[in-house]
C-alpha positions as CSV (number, residue, x, y, z in Angstrom):
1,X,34.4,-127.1,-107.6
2,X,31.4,-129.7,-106.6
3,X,30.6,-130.0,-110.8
4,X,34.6,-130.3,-111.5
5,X,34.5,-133.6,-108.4
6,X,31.3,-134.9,-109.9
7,X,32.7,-134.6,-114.1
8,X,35.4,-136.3,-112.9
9,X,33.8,-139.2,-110.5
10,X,31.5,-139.9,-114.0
11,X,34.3,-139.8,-116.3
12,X,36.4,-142.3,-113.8
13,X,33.1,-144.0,-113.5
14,X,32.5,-144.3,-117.5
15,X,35.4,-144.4,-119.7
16,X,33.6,-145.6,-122.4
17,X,31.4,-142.6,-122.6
18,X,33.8,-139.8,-122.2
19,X,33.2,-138.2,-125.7
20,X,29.5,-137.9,-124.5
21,X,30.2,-136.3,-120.7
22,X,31.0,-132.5,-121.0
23,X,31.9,-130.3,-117.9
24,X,30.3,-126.4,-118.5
25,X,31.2,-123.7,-115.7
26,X,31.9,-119.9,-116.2
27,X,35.4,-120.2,-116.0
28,X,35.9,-122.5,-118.9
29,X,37.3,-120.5,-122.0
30,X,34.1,-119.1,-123.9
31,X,34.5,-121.1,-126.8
32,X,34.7,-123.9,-125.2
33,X,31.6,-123.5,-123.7
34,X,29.6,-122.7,-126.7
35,X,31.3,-126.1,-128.1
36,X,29.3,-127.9,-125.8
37,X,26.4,-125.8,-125.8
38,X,26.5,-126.8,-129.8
39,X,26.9,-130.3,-129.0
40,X,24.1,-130.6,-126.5
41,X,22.0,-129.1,-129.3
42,X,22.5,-131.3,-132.2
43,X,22.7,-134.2,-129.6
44,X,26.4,-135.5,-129.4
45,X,26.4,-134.3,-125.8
46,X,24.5,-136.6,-123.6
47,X,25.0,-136.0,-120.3
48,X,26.0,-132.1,-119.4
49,X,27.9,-131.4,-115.8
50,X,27.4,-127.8,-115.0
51,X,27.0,-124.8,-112.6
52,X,24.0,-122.2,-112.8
53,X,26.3,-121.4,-115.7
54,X,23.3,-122.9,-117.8
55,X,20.1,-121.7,-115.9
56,X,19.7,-118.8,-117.8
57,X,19.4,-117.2,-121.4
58,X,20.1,-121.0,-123.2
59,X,17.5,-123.3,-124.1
60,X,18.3,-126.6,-125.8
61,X,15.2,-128.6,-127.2
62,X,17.1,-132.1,-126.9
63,X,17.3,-132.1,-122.7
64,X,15.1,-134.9,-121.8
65,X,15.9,-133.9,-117.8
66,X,17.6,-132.4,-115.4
67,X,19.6,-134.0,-112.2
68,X,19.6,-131.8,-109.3
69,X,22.4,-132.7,-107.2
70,X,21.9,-131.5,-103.5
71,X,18.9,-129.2,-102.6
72,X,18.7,-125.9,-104.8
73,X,17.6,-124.5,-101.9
74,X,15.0,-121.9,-103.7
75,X,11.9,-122.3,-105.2
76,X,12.4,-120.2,-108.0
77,X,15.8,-121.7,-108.7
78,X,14.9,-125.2,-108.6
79,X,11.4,-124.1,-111.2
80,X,14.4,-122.5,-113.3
81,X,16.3,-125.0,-113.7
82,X,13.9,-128.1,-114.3
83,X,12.3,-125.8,-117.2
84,X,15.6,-126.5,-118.9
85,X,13.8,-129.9,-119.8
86,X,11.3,-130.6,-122.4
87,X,11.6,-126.9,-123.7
88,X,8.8,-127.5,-126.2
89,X,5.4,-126.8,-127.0
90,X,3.4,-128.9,-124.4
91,X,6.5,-130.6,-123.0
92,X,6.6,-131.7,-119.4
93,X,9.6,-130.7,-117.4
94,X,11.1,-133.3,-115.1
95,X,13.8,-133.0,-112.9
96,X,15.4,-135.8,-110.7
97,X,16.9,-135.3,-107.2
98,X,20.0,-136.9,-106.2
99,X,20.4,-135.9,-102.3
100,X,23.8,-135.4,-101.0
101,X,22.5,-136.2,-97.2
102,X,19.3,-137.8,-95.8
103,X,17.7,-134.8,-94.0
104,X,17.7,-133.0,-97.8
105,X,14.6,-135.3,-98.3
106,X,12.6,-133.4,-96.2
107,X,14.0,-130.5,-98.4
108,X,12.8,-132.0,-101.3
109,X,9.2,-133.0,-99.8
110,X,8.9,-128.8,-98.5
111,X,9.7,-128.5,-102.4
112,X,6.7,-130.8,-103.4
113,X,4.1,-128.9,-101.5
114,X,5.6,-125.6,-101.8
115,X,5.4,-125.7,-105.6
116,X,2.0,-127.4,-105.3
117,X,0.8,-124.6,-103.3
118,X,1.8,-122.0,-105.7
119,X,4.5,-120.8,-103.5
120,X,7.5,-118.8,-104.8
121,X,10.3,-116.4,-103.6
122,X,10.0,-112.2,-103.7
123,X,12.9,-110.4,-105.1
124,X,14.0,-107.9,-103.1
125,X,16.2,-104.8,-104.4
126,X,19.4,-103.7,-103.3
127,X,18.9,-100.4,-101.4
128,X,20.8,-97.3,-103.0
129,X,24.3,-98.8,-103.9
130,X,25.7,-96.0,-103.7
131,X,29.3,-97.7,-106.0
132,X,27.1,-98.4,-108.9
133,X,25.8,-94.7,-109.2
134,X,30.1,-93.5,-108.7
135,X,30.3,-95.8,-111.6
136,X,27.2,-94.9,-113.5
137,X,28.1,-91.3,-113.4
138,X,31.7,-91.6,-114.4
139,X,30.2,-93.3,-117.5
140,X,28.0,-90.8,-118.5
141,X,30.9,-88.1,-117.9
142,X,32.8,-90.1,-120.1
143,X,30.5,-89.6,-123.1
144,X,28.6,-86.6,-123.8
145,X,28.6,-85.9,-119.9
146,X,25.5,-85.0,-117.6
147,X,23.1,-82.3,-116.3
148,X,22.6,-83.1,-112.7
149,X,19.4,-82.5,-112.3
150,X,18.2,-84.7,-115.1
151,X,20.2,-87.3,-113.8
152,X,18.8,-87.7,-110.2
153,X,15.3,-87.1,-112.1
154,X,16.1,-89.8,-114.0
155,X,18.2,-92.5,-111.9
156,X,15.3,-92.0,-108.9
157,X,13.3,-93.7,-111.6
158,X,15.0,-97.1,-110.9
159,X,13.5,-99.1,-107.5
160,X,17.0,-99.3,-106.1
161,X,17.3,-95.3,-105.9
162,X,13.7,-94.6,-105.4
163,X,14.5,-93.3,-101.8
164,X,17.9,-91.5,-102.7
165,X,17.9,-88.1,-101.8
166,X,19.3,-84.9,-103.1
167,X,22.1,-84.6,-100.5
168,X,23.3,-88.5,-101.4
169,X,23.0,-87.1,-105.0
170,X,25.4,-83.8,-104.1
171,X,28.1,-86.2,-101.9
172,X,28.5,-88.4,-105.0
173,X,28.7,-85.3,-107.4
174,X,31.7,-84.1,-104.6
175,X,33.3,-87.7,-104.1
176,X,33.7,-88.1,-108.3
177,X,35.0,-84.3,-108.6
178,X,36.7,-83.5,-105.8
179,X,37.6,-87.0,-104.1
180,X,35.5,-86.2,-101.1
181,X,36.8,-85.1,-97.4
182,X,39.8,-87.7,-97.5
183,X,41.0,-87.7,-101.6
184,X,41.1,-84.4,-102.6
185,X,45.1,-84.3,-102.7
186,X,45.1,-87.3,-105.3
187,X,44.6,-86.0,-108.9
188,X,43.0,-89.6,-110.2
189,X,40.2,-89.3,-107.6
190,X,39.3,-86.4,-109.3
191,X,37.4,-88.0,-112.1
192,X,34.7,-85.2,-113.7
193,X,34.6,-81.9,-114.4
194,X,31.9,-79.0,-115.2
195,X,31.8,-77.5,-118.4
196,X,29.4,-75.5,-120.1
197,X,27.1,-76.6,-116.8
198,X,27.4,-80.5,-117.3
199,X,29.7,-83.2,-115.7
200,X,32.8,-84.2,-117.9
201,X,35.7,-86.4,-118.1
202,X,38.3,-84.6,-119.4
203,X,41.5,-87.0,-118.5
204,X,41.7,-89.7,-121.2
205,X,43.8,-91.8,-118.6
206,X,41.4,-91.2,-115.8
207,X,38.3,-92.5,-119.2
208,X,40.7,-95.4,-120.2
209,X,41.2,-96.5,-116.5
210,X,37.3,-96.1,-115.7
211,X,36.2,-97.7,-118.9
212,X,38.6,-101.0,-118.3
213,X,36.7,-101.0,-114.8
214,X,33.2,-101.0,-116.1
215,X,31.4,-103.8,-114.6
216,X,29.4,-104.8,-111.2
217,X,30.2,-108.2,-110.8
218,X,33.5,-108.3,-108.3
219,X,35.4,-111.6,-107.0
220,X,38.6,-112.6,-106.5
221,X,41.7,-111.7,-109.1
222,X,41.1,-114.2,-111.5
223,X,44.1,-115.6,-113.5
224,X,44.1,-117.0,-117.2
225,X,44.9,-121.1,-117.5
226,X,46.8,-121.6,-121.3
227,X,48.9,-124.2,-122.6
228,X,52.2,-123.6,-123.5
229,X,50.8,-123.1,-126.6
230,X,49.3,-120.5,-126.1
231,X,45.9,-122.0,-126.3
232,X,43.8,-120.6,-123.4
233,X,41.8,-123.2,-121.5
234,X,39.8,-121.0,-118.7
235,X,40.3,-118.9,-115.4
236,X,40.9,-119.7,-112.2
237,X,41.1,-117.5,-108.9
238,X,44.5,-116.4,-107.7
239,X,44.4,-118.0,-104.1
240,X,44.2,-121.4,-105.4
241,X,47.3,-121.1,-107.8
242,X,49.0,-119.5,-105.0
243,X,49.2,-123.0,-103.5
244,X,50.6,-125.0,-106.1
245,X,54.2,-124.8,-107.3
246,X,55.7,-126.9,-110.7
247,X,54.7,-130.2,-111.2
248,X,51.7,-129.9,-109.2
249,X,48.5,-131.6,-110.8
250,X,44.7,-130.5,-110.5
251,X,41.4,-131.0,-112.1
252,X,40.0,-128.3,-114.6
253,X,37.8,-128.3,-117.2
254,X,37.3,-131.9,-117.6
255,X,41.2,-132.8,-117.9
256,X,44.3,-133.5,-115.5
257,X,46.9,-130.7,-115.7
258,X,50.1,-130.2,-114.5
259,X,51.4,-126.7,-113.2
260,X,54.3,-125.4,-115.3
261,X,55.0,-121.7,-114.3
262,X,52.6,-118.5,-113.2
263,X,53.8,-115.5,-115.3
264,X,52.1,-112.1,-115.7
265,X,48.9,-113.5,-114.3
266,X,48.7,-116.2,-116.4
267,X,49.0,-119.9,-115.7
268,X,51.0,-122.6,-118.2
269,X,50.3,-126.0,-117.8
270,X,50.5,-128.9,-119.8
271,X,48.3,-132.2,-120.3
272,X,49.7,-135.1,-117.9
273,X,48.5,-138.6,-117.0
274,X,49.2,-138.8,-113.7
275,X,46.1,-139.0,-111.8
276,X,44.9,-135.8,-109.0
277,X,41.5,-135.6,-107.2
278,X,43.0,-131.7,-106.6
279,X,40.2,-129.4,-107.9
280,X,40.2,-125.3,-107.9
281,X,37.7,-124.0,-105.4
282,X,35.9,-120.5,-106.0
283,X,34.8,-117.7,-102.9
284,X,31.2,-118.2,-103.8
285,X,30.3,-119.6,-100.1
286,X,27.6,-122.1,-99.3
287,X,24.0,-121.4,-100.5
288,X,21.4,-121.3,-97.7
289,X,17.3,-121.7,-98.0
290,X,15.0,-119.1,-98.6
291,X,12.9,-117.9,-96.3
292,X,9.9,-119.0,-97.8
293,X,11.6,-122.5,-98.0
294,X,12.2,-122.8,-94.9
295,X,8.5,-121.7,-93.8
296,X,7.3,-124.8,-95.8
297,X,9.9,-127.1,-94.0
298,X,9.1,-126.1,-90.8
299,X,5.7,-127.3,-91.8
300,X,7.3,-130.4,-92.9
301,X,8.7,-131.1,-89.5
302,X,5.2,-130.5,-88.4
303,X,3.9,-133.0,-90.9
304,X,6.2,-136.2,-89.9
305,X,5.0,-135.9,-86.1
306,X,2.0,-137.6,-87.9
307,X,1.7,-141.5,-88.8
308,X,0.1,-141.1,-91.5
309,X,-0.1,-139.3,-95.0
310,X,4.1,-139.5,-95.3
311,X,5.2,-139.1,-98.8
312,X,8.0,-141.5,-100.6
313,X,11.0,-139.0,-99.1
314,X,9.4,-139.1,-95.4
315,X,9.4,-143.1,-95.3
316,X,13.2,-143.0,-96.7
317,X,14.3,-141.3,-93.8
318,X,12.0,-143.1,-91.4
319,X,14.4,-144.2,-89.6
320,X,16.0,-141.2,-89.2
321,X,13.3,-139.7,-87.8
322,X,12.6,-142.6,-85.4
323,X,16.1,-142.4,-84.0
324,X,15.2,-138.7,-83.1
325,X,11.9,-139.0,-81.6
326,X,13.8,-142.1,-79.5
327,X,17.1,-140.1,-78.7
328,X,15.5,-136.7,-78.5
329,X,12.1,-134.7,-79.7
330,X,10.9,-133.6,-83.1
331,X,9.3,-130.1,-82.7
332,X,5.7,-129.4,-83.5
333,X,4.9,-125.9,-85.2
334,X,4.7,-124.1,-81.5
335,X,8.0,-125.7,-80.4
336,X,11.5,-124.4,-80.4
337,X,13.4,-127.9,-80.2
338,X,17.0,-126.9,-77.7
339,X,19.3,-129.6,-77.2
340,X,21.8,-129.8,-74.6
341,X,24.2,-132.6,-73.9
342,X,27.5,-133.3,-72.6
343,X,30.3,-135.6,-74.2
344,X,34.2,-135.4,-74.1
345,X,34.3,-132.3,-75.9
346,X,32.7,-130.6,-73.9
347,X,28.6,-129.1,-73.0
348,X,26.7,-128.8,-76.5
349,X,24.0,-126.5,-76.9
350,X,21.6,-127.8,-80.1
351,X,19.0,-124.9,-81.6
352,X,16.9,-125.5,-84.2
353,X,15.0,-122.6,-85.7
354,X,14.8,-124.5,-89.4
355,X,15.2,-120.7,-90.7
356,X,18.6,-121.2,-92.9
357,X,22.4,-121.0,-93.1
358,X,22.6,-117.3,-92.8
359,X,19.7,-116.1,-90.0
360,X,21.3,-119.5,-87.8
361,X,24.8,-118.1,-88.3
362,X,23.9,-114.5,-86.4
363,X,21.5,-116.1,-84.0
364,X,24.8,-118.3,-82.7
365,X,27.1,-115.6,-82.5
366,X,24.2,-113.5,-81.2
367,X,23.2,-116.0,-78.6
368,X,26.9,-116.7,-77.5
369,X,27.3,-113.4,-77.5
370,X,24.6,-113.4,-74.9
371,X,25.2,-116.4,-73.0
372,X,28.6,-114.8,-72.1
373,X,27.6,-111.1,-70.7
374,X,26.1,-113.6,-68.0
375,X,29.2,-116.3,-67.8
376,X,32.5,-115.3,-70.0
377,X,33.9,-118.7,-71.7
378,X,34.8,-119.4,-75.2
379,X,32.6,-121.0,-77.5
380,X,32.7,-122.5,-80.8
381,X,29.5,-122.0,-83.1
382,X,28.8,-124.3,-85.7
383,X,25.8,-123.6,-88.4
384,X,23.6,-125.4,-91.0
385,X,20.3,-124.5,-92.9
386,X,18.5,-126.5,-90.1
387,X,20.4,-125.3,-86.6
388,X,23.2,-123.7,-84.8
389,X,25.4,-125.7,-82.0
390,X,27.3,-123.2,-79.6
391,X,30.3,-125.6,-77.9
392,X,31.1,-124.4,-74.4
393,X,33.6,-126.2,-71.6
394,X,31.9,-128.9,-69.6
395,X,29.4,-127.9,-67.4
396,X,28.6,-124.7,-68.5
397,X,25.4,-123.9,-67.3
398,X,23.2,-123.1,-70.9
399,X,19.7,-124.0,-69.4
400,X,20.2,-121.9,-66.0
401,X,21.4,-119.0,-68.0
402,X,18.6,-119.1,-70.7
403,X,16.0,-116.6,-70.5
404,X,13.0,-114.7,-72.5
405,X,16.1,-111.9,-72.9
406,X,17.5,-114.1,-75.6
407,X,14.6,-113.6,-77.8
408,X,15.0,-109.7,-77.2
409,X,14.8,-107.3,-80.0
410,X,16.7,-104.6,-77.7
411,X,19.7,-103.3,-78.8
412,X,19.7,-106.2,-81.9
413,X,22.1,-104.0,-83.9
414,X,24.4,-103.4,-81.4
415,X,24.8,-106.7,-80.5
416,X,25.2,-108.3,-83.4
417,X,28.5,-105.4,-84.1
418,X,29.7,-106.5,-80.5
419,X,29.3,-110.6,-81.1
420,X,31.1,-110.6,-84.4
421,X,34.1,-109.6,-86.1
422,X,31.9,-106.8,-87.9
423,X,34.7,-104.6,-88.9
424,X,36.7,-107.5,-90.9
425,X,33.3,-108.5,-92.3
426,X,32.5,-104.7,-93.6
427,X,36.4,-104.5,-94.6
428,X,36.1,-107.6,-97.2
429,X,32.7,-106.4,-98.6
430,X,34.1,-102.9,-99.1
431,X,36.9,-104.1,-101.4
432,X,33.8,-105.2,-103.6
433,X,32.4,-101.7,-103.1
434,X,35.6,-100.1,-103.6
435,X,36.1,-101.9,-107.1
436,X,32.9,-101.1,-108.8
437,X,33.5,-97.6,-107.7
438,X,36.6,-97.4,-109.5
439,X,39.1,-96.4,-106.0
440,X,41.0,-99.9,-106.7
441,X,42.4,-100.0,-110.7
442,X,43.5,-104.0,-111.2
443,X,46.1,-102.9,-114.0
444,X,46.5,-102.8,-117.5
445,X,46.7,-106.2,-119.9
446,X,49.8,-107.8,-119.3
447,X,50.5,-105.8,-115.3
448,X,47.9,-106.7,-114.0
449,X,48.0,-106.5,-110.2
450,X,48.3,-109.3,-107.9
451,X,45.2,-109.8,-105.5
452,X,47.5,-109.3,-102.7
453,X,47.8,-105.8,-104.1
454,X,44.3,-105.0,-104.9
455,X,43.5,-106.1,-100.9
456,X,46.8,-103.7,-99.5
457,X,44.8,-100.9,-102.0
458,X,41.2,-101.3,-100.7
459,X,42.2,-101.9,-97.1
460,X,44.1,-98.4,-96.6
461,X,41.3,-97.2,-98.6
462,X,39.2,-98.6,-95.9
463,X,41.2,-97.6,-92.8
464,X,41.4,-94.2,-93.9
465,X,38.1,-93.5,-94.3
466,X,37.1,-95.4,-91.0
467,X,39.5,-92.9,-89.2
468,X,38.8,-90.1,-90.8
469,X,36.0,-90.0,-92.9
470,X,33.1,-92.6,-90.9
471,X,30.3,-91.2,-92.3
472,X,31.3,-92.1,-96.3
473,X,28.2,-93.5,-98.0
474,X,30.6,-95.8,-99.8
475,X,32.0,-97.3,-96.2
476,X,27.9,-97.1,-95.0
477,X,27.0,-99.1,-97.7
478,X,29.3,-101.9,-97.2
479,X,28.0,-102.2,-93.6
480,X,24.6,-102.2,-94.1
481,X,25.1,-105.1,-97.1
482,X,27.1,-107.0,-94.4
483,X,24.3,-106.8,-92.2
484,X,21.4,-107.3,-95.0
485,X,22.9,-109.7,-96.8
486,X,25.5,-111.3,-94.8
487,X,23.3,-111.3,-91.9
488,X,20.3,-111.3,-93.0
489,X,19.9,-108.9,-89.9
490,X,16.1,-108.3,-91.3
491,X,15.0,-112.1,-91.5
492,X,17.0,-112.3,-87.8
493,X,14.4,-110.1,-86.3
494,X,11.6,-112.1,-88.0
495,X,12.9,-115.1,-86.7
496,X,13.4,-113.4,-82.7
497,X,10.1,-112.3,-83.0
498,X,9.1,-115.9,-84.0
499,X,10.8,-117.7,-82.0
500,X,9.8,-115.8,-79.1
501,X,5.9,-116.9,-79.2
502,X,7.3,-120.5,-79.5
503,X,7.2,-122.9,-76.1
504,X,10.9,-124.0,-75.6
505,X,11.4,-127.9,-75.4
506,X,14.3,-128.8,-73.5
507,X,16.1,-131.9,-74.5
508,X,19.4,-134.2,-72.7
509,X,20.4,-136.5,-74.6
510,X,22.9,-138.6,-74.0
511,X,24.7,-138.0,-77.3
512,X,23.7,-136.0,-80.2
513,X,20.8,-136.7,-82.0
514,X,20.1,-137.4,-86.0
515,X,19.4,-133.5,-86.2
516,X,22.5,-132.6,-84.3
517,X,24.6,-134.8,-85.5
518,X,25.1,-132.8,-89.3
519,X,26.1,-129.8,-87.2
520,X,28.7,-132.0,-85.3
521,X,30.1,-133.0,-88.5
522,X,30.1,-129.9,-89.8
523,X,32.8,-129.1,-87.4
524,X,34.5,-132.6,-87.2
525,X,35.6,-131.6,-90.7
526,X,37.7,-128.8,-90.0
527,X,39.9,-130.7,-87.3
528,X,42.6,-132.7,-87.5
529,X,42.3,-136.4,-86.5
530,X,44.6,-139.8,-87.0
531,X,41.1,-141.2,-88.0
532,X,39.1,-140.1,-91.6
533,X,36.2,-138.2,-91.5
534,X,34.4,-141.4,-93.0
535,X,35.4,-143.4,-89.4
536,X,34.7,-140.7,-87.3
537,X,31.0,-140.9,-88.8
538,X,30.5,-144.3,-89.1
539,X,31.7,-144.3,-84.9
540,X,29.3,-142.2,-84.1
541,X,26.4,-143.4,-86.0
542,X,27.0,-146.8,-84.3
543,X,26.5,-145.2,-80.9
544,X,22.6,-144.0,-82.1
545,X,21.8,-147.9,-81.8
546,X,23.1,-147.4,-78.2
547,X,20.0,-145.9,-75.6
């Protein structure tokens, strides 16, 4: 929704050049979008809004360069998209970086010298998804059908099932004929058969339901916007129309729309003037930085401890960095920077490990987790790309509690599971899993089935195999992606391990610092408050010219 806000903000900002502005996201009709794809190539189109909708597969000789808004967080992402630029013989790419906060100039400065040192991310593969081959298989069977021993030959052949073995192979050959342990009973579970010694689909329901399915790409029920018209306009995801009712107006594709009815999955509207700021939002979650990222901007940390040699982004946040050497510390490359102070809310425990969104949100509820086998209390864990803040009643005793055992590899797994909600985590993931599988059907055209129905399907799905089938390599697999790539439970242990060999600075301040203080707004924004987020900043920031 952040390129819908900032279409709009130019737009407001530029009426005059509104025929030049164009918005381009996924969910905008397809035609649309190659509209403005054609007008950005003959030049009518000057200034192009957009999502990673446009980072790969187009290539439009007119760009002159590209604005970054916010960090892109990865190397190889930000090297994709500034090759949008100057794609000529001999051109020169240039990209421009508009920060959306201060401390994303040291961002871009870990950028400068990690792309100067040749530095880029590593792809890894996902590990035996064990949906993907349900689905694979059920294509096959739907064709000319399979020889099961060819196939494993020949699906072993890809990295991701390098390391599958024949008895993964044989459960998958059982779950897609037979249903498995826990869907036998159910005739449509029982998608293939053998003929003539090869795998079959002999239903043509059971082909027409898989082959509407066919896909790997899974989010929320998405629901068609159209005019009264008829004329279709894009698609939005279902939770977000689920909070409007008629008259409503939002922000979509560039123009101000007013909710008329919902029917059939599909959304009327009209054009209106009235004025809304109301945008859809989409589940795609916050992006963190990479690990290899955030190895170059722990470096960069290390770097402004110096007085000398600063780059253009290092002076802008000078005094930034002033206030936290005055107020509190900045770590040097052996240092784990902890910050614990004491205001109205309560005691504040500040970590920063500099390792990312993801690894900081595990080592909170990991560390509270901890903190509270010694001392139960409630906390509240707030996380960015730089730290973690763990909020605990006054005068809970963090520092007298802390010990080497936090940095512990023991038992890592298992406490993780007990710090978290792991079961709702692994229950969301597997309706993805359960979709590409093709357990959860979403309808045919024109009945299609709500969300709401799709979740009541994949959840009893997912209870009855918890209770009755655990070890289900479907059910396995969502747990282990949770933990992979949720978790990043393998980059957690990298960073324990790290951490560990690192001399722990101990900080009181009397408020929280310029490092702290994006973690405190992080969860100012989610409370309720007489004052605006804006005023609730700009008080605090006043107190940093306070000792």
């Amino acid at each position: 929704n952040q390129a819908e806000r900032w279409f709009q903000a130019l737009s407001f900002a530029m009426p005059d050049h509104e025929d030049q502005i164009a918005l381009h996201h996924g969910s905008i009709d397809f035609k649309e979008r190659e509209a403005i794809e054609a007008g950005v190539k003959t030049g009518d189109v000057k200034w192009v809004v957009c999502t990673s909708s446009l980072d790969l597969g187009v290539d439009f000789q007119p760009v002159e360069r590209v604005v970054q808004i916010g960090s892109a967080k990865n190397l190889a992402r930000l090297l994709q998209r500034a090759g949008r630029s100057a794609h000529v013989p001999e051109g020169t790419s240039e990209v421009f970086f508009l920060p959306t906060n201060a401390l994303e100039l040291l961002e871009i400065s870990a950028f400068r010298r990690g792309l100067a040192a040749g530095a880029i991310e590593t792809r890894h593969p996902r590990e035996k998804p064990y949906d993907v081959l349900v689905q694979h298989l059920v294509t096959l069977a739907c064709g000319d059908g399979f020889e099961p021993q060819a196939t494993l030959k020949a699906v072993k052949r890809a990295i991701a099932y390098q390391h599958l073995t024949k008895e993964e192979f044989n459960w998958v050959l059982e779950f897609i004929e037979k249903g498995g342990k826990c869907l036998g009973a159910y005739p449509r579970y029982q998608k293939v058969a053998i003929e003539e010694g090869a795998y079959r689909v002999t239903n043509t329901q059971i082909s027409r339901m898989h082959r509407m399915g066919i896909g790997t790409i899974t989010s929320n029920q998405a629901v068609r916007i159209m005019y009264t018209n008829r004329r279709e306009i894009g698609t939005v995801e279902e939770n977000f129309i689920s909070r409007l009712k008629p008259g409503d107006v939002f922000f979509f594709a560039g123009r101000q729309l007013e909710f008329f009815q919902m029917k059939d999955m599909v959304v009327y509207v009209k054009n209106t003037r009235r004025q809304s700021t109301v945008t859809p939002t989409w589940g795609g979650g916050q992006l963190a930085i990479s690990d290899t990222l955030s190895t170059h901007l722990r470096r960069e940390v290390e770097w402004v401890r110096q007085s000398e040699g600063w780059n253009r982004e290092v002076h802008c946040i000078a005094p930034i960095l002033e206030t936290q050497q005055r107020l509190s510390y900045i770590p040097a490359a052996n240092e784990l920077l902890v910050e614990c102070c004491k205001t109205r809310e309560g005691q504040h425990l500040y970590v920063f490990p500099f390792e990312g969104r993801f690894v900081h949100e595990g080592l909170g509820f990991l560390w509270g987790y901890r903190f509270a086998r010694q001392q139960q209390t409630t906390f509240t864990i707030s996380v960015n790309d730089y730290g973690f803040e763990i909020l605990a009643p006054k005068a809970y005793p963090f520092q007298a509690l802390f010990s080497e055992e936090f940095f512990s590899l023991e038992n890592l797994e298992a406490d993780i599971k007990a710090s978290l909600n792991i079961s709702e985590l692994i229950q969301r993931k597997f309706r993805g899993v359960a979709q590409v599988a093709g357990l959860v059907f979403k309808g045919y055209p024109g009945s299609r089935k709500t969300s709401s129905q799709l979740q009541v399907s994949s959840s009893l799905l997912y209870e009855v195999f918890s209770k009755y089938e655990p070890d289900n390599l479907l059910l396995k697999q969502a747990e282990r992606e949770v933990l992979r790539e949720q978790l990043e439970t393998h980059r957690l242990a990298e960073t324990l391990k790290r951490l560990g060999r690192l001399s722990v600075v101990w900080q009181g301040p009397k408020r929280p610092s310029p490092l702290a203080f994006p973690l405190l707004v992080e969860r100012l924004g989610t409370r309720m408050s007489n004052e605006s987020l804006l005023e609730r900043i700009g008080r605090l920031k006043q107190q940093w010219g306070k000792k």
